[in-house]
PQR file with spaces between the fields and no chain letter, atoms N, CA, C, O and H, PARSE charges and radii, in Angstrom:
ATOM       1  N    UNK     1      42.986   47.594 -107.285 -0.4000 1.5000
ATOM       2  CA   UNK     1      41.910   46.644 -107.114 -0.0000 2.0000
ATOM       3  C    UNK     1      41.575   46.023 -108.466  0.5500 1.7000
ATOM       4  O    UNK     1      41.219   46.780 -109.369 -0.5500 1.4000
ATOM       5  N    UNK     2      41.675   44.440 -108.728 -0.4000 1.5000
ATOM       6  CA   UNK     2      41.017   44.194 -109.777 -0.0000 2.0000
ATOM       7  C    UNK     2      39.749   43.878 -109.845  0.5500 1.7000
ATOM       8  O    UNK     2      38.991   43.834 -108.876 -0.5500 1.4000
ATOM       9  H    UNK     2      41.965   43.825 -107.994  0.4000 1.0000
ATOM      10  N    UNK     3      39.405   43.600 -111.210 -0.4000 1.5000
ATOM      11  CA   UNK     3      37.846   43.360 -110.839 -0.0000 2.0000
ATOM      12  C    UNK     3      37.818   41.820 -110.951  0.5500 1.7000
ATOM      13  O    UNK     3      38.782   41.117 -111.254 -0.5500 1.4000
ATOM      14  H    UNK     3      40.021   43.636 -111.997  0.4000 1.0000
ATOM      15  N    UNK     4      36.425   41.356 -110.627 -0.4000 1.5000
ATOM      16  CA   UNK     4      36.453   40.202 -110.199 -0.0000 2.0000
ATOM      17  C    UNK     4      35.528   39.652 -112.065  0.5500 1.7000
ATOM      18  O    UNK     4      34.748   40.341 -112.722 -0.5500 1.4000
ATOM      19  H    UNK     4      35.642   41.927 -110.381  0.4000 1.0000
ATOM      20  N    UNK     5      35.964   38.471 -112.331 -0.4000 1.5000
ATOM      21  CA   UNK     5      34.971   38.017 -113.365 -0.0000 2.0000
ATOM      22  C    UNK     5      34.154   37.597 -112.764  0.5500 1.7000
ATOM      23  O    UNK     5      33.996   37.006 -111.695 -0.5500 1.4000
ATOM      24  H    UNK     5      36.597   37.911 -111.797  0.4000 1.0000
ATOM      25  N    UNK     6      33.156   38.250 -114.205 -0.4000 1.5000
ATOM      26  CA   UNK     6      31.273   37.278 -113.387 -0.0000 2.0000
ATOM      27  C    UNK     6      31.263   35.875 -113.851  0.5500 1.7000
ATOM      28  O    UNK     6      31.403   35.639 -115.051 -0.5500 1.4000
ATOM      29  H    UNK     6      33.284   38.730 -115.073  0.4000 1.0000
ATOM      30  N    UNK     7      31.139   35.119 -113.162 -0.4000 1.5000
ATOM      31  CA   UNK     7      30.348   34.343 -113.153 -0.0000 2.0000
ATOM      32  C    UNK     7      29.906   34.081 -113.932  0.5500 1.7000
ATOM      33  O    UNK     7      29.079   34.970 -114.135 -0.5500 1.4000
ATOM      34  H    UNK     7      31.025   35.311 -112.188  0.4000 1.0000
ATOM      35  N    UNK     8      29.792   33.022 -115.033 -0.4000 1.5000
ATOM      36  CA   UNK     8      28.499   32.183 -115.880 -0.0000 2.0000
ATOM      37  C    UNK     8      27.275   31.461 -114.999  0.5500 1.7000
ATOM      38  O    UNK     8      27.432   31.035 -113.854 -0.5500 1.4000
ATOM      39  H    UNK     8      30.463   32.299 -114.868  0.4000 1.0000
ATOM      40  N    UNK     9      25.840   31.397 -115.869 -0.4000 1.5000
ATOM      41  CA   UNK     9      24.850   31.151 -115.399 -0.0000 2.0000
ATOM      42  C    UNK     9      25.628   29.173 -115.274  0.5500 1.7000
ATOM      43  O    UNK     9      25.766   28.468 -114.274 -0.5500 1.4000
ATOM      44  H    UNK     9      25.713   31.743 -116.799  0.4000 1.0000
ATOM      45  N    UNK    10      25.901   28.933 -116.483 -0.4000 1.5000
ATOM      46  CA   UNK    10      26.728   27.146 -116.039 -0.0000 2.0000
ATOM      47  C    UNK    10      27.654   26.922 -115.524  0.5500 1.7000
ATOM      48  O    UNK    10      27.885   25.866 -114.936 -0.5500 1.4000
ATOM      49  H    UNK    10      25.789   29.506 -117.295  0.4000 1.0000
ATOM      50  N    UNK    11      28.723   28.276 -115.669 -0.4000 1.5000
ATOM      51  CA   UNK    11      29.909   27.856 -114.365 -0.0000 2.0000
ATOM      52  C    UNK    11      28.801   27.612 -112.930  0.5500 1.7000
ATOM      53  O    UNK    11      28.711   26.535 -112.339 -0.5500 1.4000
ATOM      54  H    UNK    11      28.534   29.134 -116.146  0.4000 1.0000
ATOM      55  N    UNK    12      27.966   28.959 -112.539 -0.4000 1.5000
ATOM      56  CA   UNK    12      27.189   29.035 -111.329 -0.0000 2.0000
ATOM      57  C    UNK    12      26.728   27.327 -111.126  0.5500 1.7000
ATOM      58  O    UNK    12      27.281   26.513 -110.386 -0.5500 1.4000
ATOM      59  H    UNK    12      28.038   29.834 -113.019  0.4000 1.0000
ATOM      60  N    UNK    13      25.757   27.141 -111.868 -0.4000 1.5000
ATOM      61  CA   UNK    13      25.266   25.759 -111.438 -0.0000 2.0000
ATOM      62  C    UNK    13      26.237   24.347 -111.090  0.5500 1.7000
ATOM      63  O    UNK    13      26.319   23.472 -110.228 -0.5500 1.4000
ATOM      64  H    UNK    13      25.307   27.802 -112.469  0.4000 1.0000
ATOM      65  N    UNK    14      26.839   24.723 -112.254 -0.4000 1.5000
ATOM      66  CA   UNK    14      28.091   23.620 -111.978 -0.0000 2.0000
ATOM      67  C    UNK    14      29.314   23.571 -110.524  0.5500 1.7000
ATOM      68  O    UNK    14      29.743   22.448 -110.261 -0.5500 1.4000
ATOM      69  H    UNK    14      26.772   25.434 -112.954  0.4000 1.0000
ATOM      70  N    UNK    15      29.733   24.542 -109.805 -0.4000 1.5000
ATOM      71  CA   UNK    15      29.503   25.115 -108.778 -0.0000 2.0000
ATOM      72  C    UNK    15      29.086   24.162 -107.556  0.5500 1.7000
ATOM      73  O    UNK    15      29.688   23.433 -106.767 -0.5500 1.4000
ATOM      74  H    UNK    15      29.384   25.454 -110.018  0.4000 1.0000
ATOM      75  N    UNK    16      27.393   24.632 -107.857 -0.4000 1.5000
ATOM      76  CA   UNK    16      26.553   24.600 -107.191 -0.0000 2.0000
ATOM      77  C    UNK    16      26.339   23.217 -107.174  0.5500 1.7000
ATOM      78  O    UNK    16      25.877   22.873 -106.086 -0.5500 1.4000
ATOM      79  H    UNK    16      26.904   25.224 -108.497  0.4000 1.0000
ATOM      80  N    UNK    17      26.543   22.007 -108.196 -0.4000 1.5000
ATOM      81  CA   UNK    17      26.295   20.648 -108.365 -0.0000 2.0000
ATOM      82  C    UNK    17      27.314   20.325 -107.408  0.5500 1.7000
ATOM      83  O    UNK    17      26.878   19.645 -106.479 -0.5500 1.4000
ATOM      84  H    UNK    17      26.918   22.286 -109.080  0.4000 1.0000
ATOM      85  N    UNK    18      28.525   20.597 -107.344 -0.4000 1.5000
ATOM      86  CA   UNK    18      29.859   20.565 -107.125 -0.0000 2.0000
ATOM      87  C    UNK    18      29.586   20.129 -105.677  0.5500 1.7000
ATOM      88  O    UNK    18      29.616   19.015 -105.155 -0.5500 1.4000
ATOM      89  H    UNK    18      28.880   21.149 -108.099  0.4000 1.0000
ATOM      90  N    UNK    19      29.328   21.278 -105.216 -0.4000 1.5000
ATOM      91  CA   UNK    19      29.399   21.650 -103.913 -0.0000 2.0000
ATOM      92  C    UNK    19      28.444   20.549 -103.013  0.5500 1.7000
ATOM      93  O    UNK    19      28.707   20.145 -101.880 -0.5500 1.4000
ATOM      94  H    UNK    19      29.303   22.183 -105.640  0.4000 1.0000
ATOM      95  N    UNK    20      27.441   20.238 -103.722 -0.4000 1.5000
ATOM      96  CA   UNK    20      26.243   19.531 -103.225 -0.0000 2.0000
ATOM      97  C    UNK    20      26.799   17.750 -103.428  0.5500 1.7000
ATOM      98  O    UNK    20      26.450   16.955 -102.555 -0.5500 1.4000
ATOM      99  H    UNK    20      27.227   20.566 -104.642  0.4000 1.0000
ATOM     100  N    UNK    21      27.479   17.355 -104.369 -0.4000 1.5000
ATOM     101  CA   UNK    21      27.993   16.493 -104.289 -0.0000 2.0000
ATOM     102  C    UNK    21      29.087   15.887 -103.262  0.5500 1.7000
ATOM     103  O    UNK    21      29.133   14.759 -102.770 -0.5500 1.4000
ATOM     104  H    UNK    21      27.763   18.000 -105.078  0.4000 1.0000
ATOM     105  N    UNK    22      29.823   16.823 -103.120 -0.4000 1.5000
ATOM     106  CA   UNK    22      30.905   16.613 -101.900 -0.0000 2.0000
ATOM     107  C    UNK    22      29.626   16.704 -100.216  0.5500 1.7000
ATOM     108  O    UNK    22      29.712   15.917  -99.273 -0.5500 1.4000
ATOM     109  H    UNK    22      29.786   17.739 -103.520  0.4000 1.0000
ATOM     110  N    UNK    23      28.762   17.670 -100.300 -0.4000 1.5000
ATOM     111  CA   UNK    23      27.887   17.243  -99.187 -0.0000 2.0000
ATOM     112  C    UNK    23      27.295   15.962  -98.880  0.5500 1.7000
ATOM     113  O    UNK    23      27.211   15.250  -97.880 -0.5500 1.4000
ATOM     114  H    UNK    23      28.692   18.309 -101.066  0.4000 1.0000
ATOM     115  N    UNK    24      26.881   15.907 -100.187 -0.4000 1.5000
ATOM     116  CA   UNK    24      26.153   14.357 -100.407 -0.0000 2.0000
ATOM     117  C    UNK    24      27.302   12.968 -100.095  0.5500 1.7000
ATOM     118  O    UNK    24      26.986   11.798  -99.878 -0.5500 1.4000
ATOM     119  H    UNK    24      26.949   16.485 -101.000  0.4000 1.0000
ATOM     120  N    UNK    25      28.332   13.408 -100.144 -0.4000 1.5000
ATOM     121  CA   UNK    25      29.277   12.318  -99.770 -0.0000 2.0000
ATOM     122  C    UNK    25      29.978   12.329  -98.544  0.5500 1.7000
ATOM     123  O    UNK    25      30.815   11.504  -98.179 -0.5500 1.4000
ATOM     124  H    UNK    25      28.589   14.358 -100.320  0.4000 1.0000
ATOM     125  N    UNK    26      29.419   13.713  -97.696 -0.4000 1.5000
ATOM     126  CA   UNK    26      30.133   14.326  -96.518 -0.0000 2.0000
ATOM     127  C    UNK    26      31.712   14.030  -96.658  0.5500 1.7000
ATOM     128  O    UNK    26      32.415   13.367  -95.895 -0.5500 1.4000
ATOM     129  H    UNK    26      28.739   14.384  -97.992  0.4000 1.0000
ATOM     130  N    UNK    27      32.118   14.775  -97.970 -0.4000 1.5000
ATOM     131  CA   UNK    27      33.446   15.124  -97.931 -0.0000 2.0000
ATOM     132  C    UNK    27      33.720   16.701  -96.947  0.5500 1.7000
ATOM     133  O    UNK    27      34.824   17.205  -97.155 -0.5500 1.4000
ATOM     134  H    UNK    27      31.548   15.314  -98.590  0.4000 1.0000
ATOM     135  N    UNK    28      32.779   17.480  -95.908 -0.4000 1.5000
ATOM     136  CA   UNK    28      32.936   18.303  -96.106 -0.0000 2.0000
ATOM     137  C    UNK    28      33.063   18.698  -94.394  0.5500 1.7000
ATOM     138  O    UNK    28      32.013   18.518  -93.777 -0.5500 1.4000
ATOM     139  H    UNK    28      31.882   17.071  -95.739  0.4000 1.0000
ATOM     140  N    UNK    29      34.105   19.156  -93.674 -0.4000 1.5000
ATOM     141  CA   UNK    29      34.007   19.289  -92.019 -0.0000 2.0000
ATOM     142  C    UNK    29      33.327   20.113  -91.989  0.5500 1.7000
ATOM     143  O    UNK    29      33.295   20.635  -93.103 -0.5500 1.4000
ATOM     144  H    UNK    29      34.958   19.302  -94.175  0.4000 1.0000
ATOM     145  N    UNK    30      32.458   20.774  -91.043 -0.4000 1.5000
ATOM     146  CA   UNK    30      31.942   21.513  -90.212 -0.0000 2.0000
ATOM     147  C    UNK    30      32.299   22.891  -90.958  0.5500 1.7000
ATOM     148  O    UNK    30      31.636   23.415  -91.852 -0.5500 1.4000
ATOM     149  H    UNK    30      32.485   20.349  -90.138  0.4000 1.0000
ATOM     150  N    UNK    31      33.289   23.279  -90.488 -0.4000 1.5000
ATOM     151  CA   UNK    31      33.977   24.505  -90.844 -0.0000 2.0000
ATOM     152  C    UNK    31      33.576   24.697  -92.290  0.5500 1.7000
ATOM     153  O    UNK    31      32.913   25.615  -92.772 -0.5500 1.4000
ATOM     154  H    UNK    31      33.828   22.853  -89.762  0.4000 1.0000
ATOM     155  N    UNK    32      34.176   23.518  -92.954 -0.4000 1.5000
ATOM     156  CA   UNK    32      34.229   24.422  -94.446 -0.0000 2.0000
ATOM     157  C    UNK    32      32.297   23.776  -95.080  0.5500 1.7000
ATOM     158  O    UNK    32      31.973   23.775  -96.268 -0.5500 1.4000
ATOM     159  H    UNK    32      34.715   22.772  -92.562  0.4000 1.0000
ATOM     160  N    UNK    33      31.575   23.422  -94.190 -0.4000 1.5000
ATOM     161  CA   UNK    33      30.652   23.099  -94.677 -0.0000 2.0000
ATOM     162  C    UNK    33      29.991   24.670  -94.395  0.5500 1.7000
ATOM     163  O    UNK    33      29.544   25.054  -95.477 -0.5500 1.4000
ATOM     164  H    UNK    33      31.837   23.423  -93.225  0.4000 1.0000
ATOM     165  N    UNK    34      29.890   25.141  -93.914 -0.4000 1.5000
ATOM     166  CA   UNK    34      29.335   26.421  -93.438 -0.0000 2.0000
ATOM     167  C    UNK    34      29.570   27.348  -94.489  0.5500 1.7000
ATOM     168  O    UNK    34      28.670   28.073  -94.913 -0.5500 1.4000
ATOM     169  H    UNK    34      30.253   24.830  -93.036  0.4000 1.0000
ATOM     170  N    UNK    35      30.877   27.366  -94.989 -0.4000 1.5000
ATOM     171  CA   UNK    35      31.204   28.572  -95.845 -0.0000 2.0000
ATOM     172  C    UNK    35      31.059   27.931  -97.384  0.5500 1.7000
ATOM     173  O    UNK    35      31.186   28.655  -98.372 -0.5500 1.4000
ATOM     174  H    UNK    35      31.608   26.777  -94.645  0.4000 1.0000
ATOM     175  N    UNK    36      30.802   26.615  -97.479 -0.4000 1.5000
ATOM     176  CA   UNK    36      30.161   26.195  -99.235 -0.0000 2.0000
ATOM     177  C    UNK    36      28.530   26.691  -98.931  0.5500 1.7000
ATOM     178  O    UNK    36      27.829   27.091  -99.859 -0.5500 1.4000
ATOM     179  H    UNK    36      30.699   26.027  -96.677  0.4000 1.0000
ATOM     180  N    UNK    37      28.191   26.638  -97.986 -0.4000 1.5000
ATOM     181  CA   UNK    37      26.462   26.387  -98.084 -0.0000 2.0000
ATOM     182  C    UNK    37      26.385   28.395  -98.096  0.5500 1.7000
ATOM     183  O    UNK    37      25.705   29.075  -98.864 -0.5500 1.4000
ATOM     184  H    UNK    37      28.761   26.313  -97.232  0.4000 1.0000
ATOM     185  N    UNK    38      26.974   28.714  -97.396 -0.4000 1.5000
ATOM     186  CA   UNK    38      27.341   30.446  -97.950 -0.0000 2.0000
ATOM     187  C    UNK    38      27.774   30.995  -99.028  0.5500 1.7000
ATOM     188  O    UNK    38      27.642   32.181  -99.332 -0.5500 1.4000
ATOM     189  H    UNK    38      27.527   28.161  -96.772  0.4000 1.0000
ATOM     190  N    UNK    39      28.491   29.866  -99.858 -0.4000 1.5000
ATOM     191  CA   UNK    39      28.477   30.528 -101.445 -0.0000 2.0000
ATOM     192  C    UNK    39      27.859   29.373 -102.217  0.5500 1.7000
ATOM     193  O    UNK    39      28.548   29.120 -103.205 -0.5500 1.4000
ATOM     194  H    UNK    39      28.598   28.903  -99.611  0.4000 1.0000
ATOM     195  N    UNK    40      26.928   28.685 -102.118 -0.4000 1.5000
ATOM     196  CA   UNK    40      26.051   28.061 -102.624 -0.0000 2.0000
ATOM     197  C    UNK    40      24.684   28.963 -102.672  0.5500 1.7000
ATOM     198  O    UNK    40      24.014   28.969 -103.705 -0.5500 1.4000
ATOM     199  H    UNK    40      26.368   28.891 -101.315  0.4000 1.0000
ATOM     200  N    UNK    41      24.279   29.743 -101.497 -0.4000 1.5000
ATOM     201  CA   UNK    41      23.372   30.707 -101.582 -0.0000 2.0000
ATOM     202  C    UNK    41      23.402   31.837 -102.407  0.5500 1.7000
ATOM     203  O    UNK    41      22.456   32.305 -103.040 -0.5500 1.4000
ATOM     204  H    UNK    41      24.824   29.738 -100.658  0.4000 1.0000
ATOM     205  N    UNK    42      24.917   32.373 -102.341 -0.4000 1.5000
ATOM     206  CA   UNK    42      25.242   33.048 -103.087 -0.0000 2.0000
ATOM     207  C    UNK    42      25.614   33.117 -104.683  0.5500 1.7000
ATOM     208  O    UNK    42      25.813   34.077 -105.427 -0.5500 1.4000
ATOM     209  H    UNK    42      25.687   31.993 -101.826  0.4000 1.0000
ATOM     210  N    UNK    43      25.623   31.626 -104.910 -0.4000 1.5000
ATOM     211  CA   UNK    43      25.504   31.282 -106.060 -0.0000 2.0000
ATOM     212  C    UNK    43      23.705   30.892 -107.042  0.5500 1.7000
ATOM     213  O    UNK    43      23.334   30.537 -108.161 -0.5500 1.4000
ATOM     214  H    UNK    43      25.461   30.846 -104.306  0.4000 1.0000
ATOM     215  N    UNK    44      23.240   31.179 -106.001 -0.4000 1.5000
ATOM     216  CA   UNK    44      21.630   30.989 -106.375 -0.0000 2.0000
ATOM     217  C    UNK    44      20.933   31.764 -106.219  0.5500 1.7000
ATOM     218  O    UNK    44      19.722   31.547 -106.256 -0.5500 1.4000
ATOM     219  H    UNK    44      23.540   31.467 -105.092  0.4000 1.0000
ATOM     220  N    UNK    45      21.661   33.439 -105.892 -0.4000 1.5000
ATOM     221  CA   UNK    45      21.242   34.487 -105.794 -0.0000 2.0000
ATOM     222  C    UNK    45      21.400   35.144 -107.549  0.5500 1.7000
ATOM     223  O    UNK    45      20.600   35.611 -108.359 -0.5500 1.4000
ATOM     224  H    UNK    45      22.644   33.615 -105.862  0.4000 1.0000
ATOM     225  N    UNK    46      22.898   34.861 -107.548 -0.4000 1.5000
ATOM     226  CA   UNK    46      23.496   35.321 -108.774 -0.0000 2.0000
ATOM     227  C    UNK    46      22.948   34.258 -110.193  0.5500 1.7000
ATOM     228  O    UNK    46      23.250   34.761 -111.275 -0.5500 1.4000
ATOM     229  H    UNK    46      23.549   34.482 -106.890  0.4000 1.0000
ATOM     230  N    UNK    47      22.247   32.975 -110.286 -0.4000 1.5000
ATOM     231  CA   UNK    47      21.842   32.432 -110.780 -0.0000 2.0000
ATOM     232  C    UNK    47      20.092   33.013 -110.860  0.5500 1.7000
ATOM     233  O    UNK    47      19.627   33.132 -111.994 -0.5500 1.4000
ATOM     234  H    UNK    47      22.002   32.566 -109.407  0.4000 1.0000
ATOM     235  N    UNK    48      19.436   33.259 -109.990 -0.4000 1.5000
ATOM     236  CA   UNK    48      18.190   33.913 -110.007 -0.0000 2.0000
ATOM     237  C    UNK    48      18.290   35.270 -111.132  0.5500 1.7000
ATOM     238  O    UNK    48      17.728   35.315 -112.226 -0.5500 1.4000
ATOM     239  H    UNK    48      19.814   33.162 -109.069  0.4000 1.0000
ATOM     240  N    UNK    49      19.263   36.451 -110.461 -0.4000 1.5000
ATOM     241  CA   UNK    49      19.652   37.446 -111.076 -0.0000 2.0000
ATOM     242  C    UNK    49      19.650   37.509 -112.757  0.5500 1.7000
ATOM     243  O    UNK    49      19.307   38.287 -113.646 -0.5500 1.4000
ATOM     244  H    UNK    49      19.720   36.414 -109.572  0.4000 1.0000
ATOM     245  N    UNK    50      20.223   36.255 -112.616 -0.4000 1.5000
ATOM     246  CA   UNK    50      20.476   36.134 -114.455 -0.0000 2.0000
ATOM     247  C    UNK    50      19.101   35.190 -115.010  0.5500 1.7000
ATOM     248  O    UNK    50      18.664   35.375 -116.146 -0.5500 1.4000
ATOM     249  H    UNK    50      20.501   35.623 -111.893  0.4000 1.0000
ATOM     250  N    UNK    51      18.661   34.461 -114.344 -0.4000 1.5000
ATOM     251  CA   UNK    51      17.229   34.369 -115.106 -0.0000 2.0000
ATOM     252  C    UNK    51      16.229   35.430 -115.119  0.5500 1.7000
ATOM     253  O    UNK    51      15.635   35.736 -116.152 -0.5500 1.4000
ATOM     254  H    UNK    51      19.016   34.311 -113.421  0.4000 1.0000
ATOM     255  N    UNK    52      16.030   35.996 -114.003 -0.4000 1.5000
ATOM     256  CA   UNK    52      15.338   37.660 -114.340 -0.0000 2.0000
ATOM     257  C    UNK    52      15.208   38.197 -115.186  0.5500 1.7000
ATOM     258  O    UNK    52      14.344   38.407 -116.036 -0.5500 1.4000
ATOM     259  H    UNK    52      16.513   35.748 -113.163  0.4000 1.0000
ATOM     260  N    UNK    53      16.675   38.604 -114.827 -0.4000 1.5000
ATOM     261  CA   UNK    53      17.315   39.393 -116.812 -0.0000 2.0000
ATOM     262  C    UNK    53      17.121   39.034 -117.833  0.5500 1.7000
ATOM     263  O    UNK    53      16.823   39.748 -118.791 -0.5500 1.4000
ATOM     264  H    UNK    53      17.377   38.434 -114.136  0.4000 1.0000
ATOM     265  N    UNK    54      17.310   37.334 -117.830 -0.4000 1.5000
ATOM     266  CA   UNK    54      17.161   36.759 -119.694 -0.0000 2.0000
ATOM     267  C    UNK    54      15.845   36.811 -119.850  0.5500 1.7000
ATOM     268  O    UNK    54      15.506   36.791 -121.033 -0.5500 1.4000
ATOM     269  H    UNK    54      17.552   36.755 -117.052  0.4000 1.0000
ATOM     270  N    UNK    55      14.505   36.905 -118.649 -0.4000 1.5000
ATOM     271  CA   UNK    55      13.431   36.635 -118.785 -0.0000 2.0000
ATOM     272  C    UNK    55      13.019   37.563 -119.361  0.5500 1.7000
ATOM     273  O    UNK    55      12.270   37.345 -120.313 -0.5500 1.4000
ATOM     274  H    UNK    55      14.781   36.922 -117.688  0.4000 1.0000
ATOM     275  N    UNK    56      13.408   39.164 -118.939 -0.4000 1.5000
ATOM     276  CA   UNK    56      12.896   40.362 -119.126 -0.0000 2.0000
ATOM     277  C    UNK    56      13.833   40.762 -120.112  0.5500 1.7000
ATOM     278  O    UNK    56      13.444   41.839 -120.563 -0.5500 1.4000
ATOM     279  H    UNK    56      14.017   39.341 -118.166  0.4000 1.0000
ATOM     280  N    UNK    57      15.128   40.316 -120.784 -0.4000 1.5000
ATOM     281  CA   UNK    57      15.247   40.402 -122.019 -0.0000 2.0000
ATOM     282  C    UNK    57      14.347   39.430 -122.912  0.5500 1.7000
ATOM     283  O    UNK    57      13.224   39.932 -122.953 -0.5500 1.4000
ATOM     284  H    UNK    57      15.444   39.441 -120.418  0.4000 1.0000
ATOM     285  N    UNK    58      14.377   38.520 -123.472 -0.4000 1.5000
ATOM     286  CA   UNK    58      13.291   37.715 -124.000 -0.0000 2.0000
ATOM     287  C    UNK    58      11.684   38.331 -124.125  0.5500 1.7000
ATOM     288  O    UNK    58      11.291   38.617 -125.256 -0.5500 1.4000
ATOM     289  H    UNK    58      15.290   38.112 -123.438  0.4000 1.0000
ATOM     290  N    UNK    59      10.939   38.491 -123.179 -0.4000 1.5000
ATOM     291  CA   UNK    59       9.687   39.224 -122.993 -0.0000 2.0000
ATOM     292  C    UNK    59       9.888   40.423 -124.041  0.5500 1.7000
ATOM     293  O    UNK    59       9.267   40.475 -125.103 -0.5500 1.4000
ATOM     294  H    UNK    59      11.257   38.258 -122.260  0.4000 1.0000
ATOM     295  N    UNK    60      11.007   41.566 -123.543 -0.4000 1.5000
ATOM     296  CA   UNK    60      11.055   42.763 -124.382 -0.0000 2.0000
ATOM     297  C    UNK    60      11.253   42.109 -125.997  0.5500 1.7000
ATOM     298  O    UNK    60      10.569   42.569 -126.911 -0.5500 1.4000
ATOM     299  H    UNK    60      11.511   41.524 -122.680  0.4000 1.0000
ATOM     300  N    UNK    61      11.904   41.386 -126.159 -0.4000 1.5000
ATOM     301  CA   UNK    61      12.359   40.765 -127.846 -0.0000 2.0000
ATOM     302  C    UNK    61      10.978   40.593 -128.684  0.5500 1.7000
ATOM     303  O    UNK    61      10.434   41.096 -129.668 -0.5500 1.4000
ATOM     304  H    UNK    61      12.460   41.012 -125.416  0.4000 1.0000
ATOM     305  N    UNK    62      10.712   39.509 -127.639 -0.4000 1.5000
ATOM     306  CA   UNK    62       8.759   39.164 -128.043 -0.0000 2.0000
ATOM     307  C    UNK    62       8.244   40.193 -128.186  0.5500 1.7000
ATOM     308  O    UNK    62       7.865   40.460 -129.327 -0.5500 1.4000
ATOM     309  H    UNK    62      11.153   39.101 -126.840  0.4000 1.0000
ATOM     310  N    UNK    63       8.017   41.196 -127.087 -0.4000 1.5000
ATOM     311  CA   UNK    63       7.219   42.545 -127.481 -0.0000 2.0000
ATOM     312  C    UNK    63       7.309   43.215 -128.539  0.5500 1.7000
ATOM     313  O    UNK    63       6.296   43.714 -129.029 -0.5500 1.4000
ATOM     314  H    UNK    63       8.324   40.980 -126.161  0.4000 1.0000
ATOM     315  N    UNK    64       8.931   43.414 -129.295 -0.4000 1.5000
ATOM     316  CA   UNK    64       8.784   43.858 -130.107 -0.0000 2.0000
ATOM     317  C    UNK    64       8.919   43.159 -131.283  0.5500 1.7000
ATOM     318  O    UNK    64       8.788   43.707 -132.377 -0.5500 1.4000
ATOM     319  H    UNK    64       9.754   43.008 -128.897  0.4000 1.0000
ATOM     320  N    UNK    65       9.141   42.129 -131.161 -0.4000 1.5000
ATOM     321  CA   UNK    65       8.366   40.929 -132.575 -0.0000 2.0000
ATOM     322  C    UNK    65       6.934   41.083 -133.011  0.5500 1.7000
ATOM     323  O    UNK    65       6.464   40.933 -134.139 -0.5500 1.4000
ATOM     324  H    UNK    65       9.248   41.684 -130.273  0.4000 1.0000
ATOM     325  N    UNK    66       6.363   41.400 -131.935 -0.4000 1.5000
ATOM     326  CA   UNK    66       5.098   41.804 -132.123 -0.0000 2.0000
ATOM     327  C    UNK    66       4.373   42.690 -132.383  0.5500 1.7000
ATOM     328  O    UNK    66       3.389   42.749 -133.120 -0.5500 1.4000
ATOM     329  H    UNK    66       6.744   41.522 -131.019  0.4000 1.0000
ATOM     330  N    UNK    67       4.894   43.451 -131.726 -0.4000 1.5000
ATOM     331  CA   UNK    67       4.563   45.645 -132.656 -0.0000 2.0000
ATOM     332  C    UNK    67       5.097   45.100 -134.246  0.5500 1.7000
ATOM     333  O    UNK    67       4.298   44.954 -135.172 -0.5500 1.4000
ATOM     334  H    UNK    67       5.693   43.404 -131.127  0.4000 1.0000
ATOM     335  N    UNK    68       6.201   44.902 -134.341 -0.4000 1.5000
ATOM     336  CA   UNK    68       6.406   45.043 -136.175 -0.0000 2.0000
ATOM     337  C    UNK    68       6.063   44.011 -136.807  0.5500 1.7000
ATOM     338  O    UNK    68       6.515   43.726 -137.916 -0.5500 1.4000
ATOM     339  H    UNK    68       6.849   45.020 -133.589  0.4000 1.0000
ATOM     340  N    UNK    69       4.723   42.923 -135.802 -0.4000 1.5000
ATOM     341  CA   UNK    69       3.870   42.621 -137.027 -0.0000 2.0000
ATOM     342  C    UNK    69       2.189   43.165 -137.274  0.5500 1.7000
ATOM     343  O    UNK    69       1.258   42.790 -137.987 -0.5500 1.4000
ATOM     344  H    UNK    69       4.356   43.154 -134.901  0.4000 1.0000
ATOM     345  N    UNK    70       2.358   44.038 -136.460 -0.4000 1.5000
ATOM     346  CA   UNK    70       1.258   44.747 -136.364 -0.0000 2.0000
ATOM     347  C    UNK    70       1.215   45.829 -137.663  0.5500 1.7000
ATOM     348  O    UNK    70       0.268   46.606 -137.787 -0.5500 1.4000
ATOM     349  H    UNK    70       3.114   44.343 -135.881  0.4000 1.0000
C-alpha cells in the first residue's frame, strides 16, 4: 500500500476553483458532476482542517511571545 500525498492548503483551493469553473461552464454530465461536488466537499473539509491547525498553531506562537515578554 502506498501512501497517498497530502494535499496543499493551494493545491486544495486551486482544485476547488477548478472544479467550480468547469460547473460554471457546465462542462460537467450528471455522472461526473456528482463525484466533483463529492471531492469538492472533501476538499473543504481538508482545507478547514488546515486552517484550524495554522490557527491553533499561530495562537500557541503568540502565547508564547507573550510569556517571554513578561
Amino acid at each position: 500500500m502506498t501512501a497517498r500525498k497530502e494535499i496543499s492548503y493551494s493545491e486544495a483551493i486551486g482544485e476547488i476553483e477548478e472544479i467550480l469553473t468547469r460547473i460554471e461552464n457546465e462542462e460537467l454530465d450528471v455522472d461526473e458532476l456528482s463525484l466533483k461536488v463529492k471531492r469538492v466537499a472533501s476538499l473543504i473539509r481538508i482545507c478547514r482542517d488546515k486552517l484550524g491547525k495554522t490557527e491553533a498553531e499561530v495562537d500557541k506562537i503568540l502565547k508564547e511571545m507573550d510569556e517571554d515578554t513578561e
